[in-house]
Structure formats: structure tokens, C-alpha cells
N, CA, C and O of each residue as an XYZ file, in Angstrom:
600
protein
N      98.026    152.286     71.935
C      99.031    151.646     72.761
C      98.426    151.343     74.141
O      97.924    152.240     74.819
N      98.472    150.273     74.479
C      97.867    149.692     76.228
C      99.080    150.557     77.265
O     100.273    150.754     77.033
N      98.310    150.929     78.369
C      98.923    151.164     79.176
C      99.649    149.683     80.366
O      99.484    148.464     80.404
N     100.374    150.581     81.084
C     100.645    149.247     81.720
C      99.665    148.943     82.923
O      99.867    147.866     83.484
N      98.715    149.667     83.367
C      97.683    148.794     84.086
C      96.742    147.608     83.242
O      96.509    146.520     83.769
N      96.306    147.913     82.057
C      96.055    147.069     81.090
C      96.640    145.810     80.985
O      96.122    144.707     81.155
N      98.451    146.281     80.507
C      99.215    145.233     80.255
C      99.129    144.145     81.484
O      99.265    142.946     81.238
N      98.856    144.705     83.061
C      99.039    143.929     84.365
C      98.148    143.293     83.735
O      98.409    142.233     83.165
N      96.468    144.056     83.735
C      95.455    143.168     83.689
C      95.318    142.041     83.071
O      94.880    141.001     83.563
N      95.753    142.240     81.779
C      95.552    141.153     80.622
C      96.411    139.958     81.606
O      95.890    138.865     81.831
N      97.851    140.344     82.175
C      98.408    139.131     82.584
C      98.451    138.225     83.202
O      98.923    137.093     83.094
N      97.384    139.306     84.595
C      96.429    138.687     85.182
C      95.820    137.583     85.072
O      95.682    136.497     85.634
N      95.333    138.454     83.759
C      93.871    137.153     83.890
C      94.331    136.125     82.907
O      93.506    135.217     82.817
N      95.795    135.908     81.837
C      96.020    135.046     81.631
C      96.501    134.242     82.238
O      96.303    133.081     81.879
N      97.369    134.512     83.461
C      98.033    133.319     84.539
C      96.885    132.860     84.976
O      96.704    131.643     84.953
N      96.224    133.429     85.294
C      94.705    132.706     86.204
C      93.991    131.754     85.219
O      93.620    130.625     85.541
N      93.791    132.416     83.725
C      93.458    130.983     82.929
C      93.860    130.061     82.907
O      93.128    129.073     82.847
N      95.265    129.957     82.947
C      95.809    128.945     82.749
C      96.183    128.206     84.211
O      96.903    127.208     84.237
N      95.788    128.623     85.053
C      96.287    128.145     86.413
C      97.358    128.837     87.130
O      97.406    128.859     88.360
N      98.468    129.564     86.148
C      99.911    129.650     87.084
C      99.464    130.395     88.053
O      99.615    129.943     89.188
N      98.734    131.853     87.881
C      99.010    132.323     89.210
C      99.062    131.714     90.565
O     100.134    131.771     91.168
N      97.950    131.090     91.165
C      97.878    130.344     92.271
C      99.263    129.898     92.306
O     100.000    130.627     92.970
N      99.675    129.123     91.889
C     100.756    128.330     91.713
C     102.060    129.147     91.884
O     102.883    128.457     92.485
N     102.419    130.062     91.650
C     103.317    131.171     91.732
C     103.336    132.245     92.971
O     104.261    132.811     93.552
N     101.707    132.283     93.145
C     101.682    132.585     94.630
C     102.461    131.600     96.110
O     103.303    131.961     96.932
N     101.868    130.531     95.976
C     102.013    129.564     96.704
C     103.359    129.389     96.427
O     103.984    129.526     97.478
N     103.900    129.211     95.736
C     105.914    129.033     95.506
C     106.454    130.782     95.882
O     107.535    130.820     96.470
N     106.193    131.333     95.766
C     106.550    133.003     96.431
C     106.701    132.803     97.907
O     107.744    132.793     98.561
N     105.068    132.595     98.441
C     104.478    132.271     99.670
C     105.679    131.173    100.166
O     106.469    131.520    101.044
N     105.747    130.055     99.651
C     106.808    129.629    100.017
C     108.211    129.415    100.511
O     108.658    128.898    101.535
N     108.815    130.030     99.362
C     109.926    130.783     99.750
C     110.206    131.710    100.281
O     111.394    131.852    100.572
N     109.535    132.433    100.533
C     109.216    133.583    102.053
C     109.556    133.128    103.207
O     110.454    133.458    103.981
N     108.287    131.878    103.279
C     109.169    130.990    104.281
C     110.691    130.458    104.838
O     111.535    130.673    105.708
N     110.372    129.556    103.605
C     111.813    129.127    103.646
C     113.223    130.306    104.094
O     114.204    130.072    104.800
N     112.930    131.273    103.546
C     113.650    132.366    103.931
C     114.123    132.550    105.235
O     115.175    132.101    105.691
N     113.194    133.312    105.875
C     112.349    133.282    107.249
C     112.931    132.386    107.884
O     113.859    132.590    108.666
N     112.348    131.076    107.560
C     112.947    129.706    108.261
C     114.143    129.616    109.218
O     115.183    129.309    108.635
N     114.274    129.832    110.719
C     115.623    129.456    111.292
C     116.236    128.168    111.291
O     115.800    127.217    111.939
N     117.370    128.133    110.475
C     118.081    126.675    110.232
C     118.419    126.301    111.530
O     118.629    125.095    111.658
N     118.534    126.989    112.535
C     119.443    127.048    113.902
C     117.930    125.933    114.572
O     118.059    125.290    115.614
N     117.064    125.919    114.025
C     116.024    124.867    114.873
C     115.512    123.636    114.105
O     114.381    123.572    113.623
N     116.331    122.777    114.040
C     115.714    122.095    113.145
C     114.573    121.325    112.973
O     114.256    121.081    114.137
N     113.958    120.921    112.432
C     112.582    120.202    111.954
C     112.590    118.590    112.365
O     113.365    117.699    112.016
N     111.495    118.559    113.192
C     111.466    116.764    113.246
C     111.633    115.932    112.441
O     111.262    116.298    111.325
N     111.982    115.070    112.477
C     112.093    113.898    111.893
C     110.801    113.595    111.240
O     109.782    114.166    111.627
N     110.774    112.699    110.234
C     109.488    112.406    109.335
C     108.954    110.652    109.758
O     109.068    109.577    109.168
N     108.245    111.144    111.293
C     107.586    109.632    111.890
C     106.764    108.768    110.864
O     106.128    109.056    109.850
N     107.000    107.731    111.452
C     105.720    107.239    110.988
C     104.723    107.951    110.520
O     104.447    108.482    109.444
N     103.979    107.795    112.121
C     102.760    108.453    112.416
C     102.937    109.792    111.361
O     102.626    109.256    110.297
N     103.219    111.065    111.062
C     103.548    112.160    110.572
C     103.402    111.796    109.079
O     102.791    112.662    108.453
N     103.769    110.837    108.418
C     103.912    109.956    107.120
C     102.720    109.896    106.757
O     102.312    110.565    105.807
N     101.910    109.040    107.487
C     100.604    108.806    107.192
C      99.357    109.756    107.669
O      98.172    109.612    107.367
N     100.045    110.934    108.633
C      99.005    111.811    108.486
C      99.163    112.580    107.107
O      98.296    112.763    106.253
N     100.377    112.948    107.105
C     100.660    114.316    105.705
C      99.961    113.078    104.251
O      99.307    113.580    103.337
N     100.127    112.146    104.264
C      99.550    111.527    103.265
C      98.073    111.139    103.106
O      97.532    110.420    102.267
N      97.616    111.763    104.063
C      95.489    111.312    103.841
C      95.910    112.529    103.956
O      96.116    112.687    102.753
N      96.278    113.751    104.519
C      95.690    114.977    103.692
C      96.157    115.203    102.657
O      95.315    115.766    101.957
N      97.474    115.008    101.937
C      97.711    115.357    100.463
C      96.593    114.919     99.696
O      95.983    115.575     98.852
N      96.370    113.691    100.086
C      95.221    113.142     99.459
C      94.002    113.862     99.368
O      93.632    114.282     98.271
N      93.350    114.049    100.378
C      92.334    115.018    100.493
C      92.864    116.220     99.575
O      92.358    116.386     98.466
N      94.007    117.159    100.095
C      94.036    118.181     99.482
C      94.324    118.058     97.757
O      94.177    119.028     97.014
N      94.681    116.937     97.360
C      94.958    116.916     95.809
C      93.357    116.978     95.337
O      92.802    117.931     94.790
N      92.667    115.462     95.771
C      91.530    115.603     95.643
C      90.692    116.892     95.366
O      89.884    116.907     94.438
N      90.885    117.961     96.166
C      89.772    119.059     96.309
C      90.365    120.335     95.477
O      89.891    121.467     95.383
N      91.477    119.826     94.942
C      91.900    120.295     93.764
C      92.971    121.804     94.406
O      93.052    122.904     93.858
N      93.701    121.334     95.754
C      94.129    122.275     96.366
C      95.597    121.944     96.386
O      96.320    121.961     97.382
N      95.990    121.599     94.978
C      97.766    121.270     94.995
C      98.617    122.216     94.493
O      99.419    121.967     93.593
N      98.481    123.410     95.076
C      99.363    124.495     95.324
C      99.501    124.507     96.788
O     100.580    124.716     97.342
N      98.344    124.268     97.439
C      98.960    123.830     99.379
C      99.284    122.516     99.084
O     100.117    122.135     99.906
N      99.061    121.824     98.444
C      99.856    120.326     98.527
C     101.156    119.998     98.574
O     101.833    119.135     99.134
N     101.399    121.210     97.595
C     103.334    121.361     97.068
C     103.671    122.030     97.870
O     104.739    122.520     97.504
N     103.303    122.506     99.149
C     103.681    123.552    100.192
C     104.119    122.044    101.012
O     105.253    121.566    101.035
N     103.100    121.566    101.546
C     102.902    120.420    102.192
C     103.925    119.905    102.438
O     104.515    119.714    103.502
N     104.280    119.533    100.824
C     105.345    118.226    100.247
C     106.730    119.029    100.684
O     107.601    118.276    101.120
N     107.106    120.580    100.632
C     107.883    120.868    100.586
C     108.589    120.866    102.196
O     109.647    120.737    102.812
N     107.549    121.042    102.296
C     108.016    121.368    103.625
C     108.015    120.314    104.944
O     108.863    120.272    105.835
N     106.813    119.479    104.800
C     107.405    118.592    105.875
C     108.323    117.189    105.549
O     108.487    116.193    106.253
N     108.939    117.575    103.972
C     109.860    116.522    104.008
C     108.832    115.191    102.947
O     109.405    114.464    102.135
N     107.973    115.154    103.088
C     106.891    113.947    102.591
C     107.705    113.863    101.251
O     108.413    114.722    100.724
N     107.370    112.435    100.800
C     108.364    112.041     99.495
C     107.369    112.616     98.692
O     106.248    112.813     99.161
N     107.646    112.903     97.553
C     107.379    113.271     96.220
C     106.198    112.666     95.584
O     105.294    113.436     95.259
N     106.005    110.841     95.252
C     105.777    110.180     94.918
C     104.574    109.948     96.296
O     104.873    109.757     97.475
N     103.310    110.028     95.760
C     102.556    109.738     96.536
C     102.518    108.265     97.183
O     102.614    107.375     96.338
N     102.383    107.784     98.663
C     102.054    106.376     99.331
C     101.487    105.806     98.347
O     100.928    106.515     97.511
N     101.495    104.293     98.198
C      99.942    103.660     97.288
C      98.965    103.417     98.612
O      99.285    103.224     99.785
N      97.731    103.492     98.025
C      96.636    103.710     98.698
C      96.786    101.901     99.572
O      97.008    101.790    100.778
N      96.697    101.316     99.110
C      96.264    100.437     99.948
C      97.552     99.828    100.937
O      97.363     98.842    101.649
N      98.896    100.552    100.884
C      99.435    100.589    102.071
C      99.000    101.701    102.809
O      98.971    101.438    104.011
N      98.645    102.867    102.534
C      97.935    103.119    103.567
C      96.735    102.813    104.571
O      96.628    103.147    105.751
N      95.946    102.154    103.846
C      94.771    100.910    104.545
C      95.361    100.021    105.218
O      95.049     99.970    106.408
N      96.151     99.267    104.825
C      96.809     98.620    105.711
C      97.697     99.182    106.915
O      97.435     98.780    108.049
N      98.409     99.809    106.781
C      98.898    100.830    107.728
C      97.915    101.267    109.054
O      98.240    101.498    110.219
N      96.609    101.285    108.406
C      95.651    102.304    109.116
C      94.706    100.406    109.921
O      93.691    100.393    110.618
N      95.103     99.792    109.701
C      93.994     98.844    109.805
C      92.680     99.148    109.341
O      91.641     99.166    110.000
N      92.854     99.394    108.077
C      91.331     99.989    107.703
C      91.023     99.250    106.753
O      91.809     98.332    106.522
N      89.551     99.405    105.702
C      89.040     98.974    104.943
C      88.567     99.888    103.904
O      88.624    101.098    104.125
N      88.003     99.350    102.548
C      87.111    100.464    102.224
C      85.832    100.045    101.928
O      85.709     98.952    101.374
N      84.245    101.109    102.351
C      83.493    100.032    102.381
C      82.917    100.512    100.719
O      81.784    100.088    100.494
N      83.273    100.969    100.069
C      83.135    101.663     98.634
C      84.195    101.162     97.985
O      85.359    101.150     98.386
N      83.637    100.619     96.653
C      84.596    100.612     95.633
C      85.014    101.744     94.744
O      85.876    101.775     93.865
N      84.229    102.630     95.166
C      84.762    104.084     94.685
C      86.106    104.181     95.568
O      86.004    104.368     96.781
N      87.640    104.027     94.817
C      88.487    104.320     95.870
C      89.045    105.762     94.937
O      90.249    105.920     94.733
N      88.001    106.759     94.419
C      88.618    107.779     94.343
C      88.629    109.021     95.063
O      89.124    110.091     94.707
N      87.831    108.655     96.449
C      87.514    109.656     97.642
C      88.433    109.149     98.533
O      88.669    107.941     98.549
N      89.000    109.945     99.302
C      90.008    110.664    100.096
C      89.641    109.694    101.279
O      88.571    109.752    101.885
N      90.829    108.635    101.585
C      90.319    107.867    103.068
C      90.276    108.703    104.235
O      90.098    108.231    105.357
N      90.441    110.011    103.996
C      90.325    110.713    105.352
C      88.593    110.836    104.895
O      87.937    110.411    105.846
N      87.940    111.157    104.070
C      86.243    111.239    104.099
C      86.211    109.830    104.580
O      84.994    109.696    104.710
N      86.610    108.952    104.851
C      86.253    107.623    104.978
C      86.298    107.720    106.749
O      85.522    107.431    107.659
N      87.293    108.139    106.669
C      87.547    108.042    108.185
C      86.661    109.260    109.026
O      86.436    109.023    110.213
N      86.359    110.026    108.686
C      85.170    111.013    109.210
C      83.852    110.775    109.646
O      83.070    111.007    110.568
N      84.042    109.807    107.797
C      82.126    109.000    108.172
C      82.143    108.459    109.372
O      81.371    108.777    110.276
N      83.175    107.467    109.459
C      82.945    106.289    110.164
C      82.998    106.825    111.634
O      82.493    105.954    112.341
N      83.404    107.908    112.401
C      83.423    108.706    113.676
C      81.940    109.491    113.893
O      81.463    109.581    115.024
N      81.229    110.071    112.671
C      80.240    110.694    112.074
C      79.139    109.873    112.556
O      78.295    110.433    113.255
N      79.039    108.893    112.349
C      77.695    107.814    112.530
C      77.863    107.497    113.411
O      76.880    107.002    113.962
N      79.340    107.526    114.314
C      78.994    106.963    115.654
C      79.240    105.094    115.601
O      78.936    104.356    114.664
N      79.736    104.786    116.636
C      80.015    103.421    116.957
C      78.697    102.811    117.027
O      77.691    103.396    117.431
N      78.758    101.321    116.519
C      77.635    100.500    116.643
C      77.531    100.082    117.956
O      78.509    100.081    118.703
N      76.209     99.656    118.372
C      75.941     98.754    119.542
C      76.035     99.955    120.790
O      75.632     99.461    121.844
N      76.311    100.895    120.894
C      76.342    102.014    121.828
C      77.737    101.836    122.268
O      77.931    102.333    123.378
N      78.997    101.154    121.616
C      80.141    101.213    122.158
C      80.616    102.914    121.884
O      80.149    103.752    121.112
N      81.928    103.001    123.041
C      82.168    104.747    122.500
C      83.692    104.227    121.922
O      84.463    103.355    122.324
N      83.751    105.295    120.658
C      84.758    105.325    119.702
C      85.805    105.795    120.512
O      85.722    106.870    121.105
N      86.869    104.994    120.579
C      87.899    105.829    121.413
C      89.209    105.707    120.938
O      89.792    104.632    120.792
N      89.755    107.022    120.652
C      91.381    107.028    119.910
C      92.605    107.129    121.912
O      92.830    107.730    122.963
N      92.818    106.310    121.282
C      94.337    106.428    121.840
C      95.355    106.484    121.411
O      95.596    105.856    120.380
N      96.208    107.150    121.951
C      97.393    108.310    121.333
C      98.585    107.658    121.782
O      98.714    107.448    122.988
N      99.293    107.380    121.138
C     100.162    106.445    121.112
C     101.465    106.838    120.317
O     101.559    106.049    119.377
N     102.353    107.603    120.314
C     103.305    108.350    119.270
C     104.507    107.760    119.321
O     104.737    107.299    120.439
N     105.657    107.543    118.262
C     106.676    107.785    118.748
C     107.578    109.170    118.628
O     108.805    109.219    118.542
N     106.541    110.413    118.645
C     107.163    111.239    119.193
C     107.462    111.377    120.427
O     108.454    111.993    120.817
N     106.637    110.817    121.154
C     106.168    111.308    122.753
C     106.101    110.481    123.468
O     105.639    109.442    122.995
N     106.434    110.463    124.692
C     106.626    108.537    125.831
C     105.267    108.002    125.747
O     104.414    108.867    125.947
N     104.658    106.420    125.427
C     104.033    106.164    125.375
C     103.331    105.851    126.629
O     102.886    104.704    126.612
N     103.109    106.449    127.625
C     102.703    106.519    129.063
C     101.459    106.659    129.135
O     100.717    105.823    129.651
N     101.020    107.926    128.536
C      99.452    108.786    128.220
C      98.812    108.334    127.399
O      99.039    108.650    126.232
N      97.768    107.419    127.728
C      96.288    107.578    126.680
C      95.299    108.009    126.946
O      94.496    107.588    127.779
N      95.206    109.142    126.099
C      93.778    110.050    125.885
C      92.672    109.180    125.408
O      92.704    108.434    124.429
N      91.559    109.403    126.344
C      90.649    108.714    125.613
C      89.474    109.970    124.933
O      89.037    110.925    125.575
N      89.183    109.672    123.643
C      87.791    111.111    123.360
C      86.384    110.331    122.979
O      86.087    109.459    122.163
N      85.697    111.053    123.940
C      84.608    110.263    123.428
C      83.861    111.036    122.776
O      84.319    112.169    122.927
N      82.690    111.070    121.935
C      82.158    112.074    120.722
C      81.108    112.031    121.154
O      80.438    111.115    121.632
N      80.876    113.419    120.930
C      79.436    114.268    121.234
C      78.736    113.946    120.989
O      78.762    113.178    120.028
N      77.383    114.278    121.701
C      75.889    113.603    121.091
C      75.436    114.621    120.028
O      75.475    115.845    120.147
N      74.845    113.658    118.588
C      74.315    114.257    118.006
C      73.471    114.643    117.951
O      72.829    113.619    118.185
N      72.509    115.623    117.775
C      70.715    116.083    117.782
C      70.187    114.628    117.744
O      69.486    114.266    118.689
N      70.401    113.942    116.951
C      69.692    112.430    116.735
C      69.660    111.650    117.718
O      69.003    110.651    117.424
N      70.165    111.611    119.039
C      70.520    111.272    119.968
C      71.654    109.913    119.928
O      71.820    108.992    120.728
N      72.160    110.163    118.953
C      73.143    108.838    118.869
C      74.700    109.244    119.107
O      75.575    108.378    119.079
């Protein structure tokens, strides 16, 4: 007859074969939260801007095969269900892709392209522009020199 540390073990390691544990963690983990959660403060609104960030990281995070934080993600900041299609997000972003591989994560896209540095010695500069926040302030960042001197 198995004892019941056995019986844990075996169950263990069958949720983990099959995937659930993670997955059961992360929905536990979750609802902990949610618990926790004071209704008395409520949660921003789902901006734009906020839209299309939570959606290049779902992306990323589905990609890297991390959709037990994805479904955290989704749950929680409201993001629809149904993933953006990719090329409204390019458009959205004024972006391009310079790969026809469009099965990498436009946030790796958008890394490179900060990564290598602006052509011609121009400096890459984000300005911050929200409609969370009065559009008064633009930050400008300019990026570090690399060992390469570029």
C-alpha cells in the first residue's frame, strides 16, 4: 500500500507532466490576489497606450512559453481575451517588420532597433506623451554608449 507522501509525489509529478501544476499555481496565486484586492480603489481604465503595452508583452510572454503569467496578465489588467491582430499593432506602433519571420515578439523587434542605436549619429529619443497624464512633459532618453563606441 503507498503511503501518502508517495501518493503526493506521484501527483506531483503527474500535474507537472502534463502542465497543470504551473497553471494551478498561477490561478491560486491569483486569486489570492484578487482576494486581497481592495474594491474600495479602483483600477484604471484600460488606455490606449496600456492596450498596446499589455499586448507586446502577452506576446512576448506567450511566445516564451510563459502563459500562466499571461492569464494573470489578461486577468487582471482587464486586456480582452482574444489577442490584438498583429498588424494593428504595427500600425498602431508606426512600425514595420524588417523580417518575414512574424513569429517573434515585436517587442524583440523593438529592442533591436534601440540596441543598434540610431543611424547617422542621430539620438533615439522617446517622448512620453500619455493620456493618463497632462501632456505638458517630454522626457527625452538618450542611450548609453556601447563598448563599441556607438
Amino acid at each position: 500500500m503507498a503511503t501518502v507522501t508517495e501518493l503526493k509525489a506521484v501527483l506531483k509529478d503527474t500535474l507537472e507532466k502534463r502542465g497543470v501544476l504551473g497553471h494551478l499555481k498561477a490561478r491560486i496565486r491569483a486569486e489570492v490576489f484578487n482576494a486581497l484586492d481592495d474594491d474600495r480603489e479602483p483600477r484604471p481604465s484600460l488606455s490606449h497606450e496600456n492596450l498596446l503595452i499589455n499586448e507586446l508583452i502577452r506576446e512576448y510572454l506567450e511566445f516564451n512559453k510563459y502563459k500562466y503569467t499571461a492569464s494573470v496578465l489578461i486577468a487582471e489588467s482587464g486586456q480582452p481575451v482574444v489577442p490584438l491582430d498583429r498588424q494593428f499593432l504595427i500600425r498602431e506602433l508606426n512600425a514595420f517588420e524588417e523580417s518575414k519571420d512574424n513569429s517573434i515578439p515585436l517587442l524583440y523587434g523593438i529592442l533591436a532597433h534601440f540596441l543598434r542605436g540610431p543611424p547617422d549619429g542621430a539620438q533615439n529619443v522617446l517622448l512620453t506623451e500619455s493620456t493618463l497624464h497632462p501632456a505638458s512633459k517630454h522626457v527625452s532618453w538618450k542611450p548609453s554608449r556601447r563598448p563599441d563606441g556607438r
